[in-house]
BAZAMI-369609 format. One line per field, with one value per residue (C-alpha): residue in one letter; x, y, z. Coordinates in steps of 0.5 Angstrom, whole numbers, padded with zeros to 4 digits. Example, Ala and Ser with C-alpha at 12.3 -4.5 7.8 and 13.67 -1.06 7.14 Angstrom:
! BAZAMI-369609
resn: A|S
east: 0025|0027
north: -0009|-0002
up: 0016|0014
! end
This chain:
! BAZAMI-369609
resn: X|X|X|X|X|X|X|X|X|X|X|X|X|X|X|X|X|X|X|X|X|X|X|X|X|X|X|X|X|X|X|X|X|X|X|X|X|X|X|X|X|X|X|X|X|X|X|X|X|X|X|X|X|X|X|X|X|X|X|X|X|X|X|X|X|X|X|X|X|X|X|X|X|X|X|X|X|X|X|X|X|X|X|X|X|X|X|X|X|X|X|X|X|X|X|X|X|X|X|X|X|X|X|X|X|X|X|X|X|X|X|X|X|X|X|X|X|X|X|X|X|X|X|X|X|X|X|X|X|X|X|X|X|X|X|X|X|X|X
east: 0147|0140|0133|0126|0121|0119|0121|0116|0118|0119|0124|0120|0120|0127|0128|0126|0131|0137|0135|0135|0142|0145|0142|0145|0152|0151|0149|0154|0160|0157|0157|0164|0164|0167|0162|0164|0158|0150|0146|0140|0133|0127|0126|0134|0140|0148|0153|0160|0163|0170|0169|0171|0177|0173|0166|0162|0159|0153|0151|0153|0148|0142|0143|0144|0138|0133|0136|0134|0127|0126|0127|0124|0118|0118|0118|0111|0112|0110|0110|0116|0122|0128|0129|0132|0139|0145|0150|0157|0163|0170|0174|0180|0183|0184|0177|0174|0173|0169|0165|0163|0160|0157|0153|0151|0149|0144|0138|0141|0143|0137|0133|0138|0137|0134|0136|0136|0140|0144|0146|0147|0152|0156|0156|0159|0163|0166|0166|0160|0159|0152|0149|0151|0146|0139|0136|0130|0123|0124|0121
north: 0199|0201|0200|0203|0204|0197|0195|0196|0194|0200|0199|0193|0196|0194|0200|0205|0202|0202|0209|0210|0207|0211|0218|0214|0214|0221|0224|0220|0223|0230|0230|0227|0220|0216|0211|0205|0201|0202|0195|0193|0189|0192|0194|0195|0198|0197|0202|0201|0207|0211|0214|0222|0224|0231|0229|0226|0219|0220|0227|0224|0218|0224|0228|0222|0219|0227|0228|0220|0221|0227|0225|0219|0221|0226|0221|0217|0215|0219|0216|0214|0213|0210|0206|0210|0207|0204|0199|0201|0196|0197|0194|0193|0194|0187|0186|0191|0184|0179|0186|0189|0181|0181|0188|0186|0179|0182|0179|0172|0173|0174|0169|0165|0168|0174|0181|0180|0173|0176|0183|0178|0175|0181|0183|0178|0177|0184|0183|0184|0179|0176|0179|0185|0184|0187|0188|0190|0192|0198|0206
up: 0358|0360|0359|0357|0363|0366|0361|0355|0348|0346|0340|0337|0330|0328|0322|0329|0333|0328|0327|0335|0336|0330|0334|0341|0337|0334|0341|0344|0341|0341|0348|0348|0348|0342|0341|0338|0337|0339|0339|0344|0343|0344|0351|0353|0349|0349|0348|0347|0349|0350|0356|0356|0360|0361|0362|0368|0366|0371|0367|0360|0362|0364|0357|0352|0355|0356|0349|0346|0350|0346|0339|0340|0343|0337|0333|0334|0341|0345|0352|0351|0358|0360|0366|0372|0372|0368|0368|0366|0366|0363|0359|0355|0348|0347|0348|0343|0338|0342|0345|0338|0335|0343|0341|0334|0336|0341|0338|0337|0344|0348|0345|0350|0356|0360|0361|0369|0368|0364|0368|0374|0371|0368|0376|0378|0372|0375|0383|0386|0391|0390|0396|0395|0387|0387|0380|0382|0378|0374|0376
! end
């Protein structure tokens, strides 16, 4: 998961953000990750991924997110960004039903609670000790 910069709402045309997760899914697999499914909002996307055995997360994140920068600003946004981190977390196989209807519910979902709120939860759902959780202001 990762947003754009600050946070701006970029992908509120909801036919350009189905396009910008088609060419995430398509990148995604070129650069060796299967891409199971892409969804988001318009200021954050979700990705469910089978990670490589042979390429490095961090530099799959950098060159999905430098070859999406450029295909969206090419088309039509020229001040477009992602934010500068990420938050990836595994899951298991018996998983895969309740995380595709998660990412495809995502507009419903945020209509419930915020990115922040939510981002929280899964960290801790995962471990992360509270006072170890800073989620601060996009760069």
């Amino acid at each position: 998961m990762f947003a754009t910069k600050r946070r701006k709402p970029f992908l509120q045309d909801v036919e350009f953000r189905s396009s910008v997760h088609a060419y995430l899914s398509g990148t995604s697999t070129a650069l060796g990750y299967k891409a199971h499914i892409v969804g988001g909002v318009e200021d954050h996307v979700h990705l469910l991924l089978m990670q490589s055995r042979s390429v490095d997360l961090a530099y799959f994140v950098q060159e999905l997110k430098k070859a999406s920068t450029k295909h969206i600003r090419s088309n039509g946004i020229p001040q477009f960004s992602w934010q500068g981190g990420y938050a990836s977390f595994s899951f298991s196989r018996a998983d895969l039903p309740n995380l595709f209807q998660y990412v495809e519910g995502q507009v419903e979902h945020y209509k419930h609670v915020t990115f922040h709120e939510e981002l929280r939860q899964l960290l801790l759902e995962a471990g992360v000790p509270e006072e170890e959780i800073f989620i601060g202001a996009d760069d």
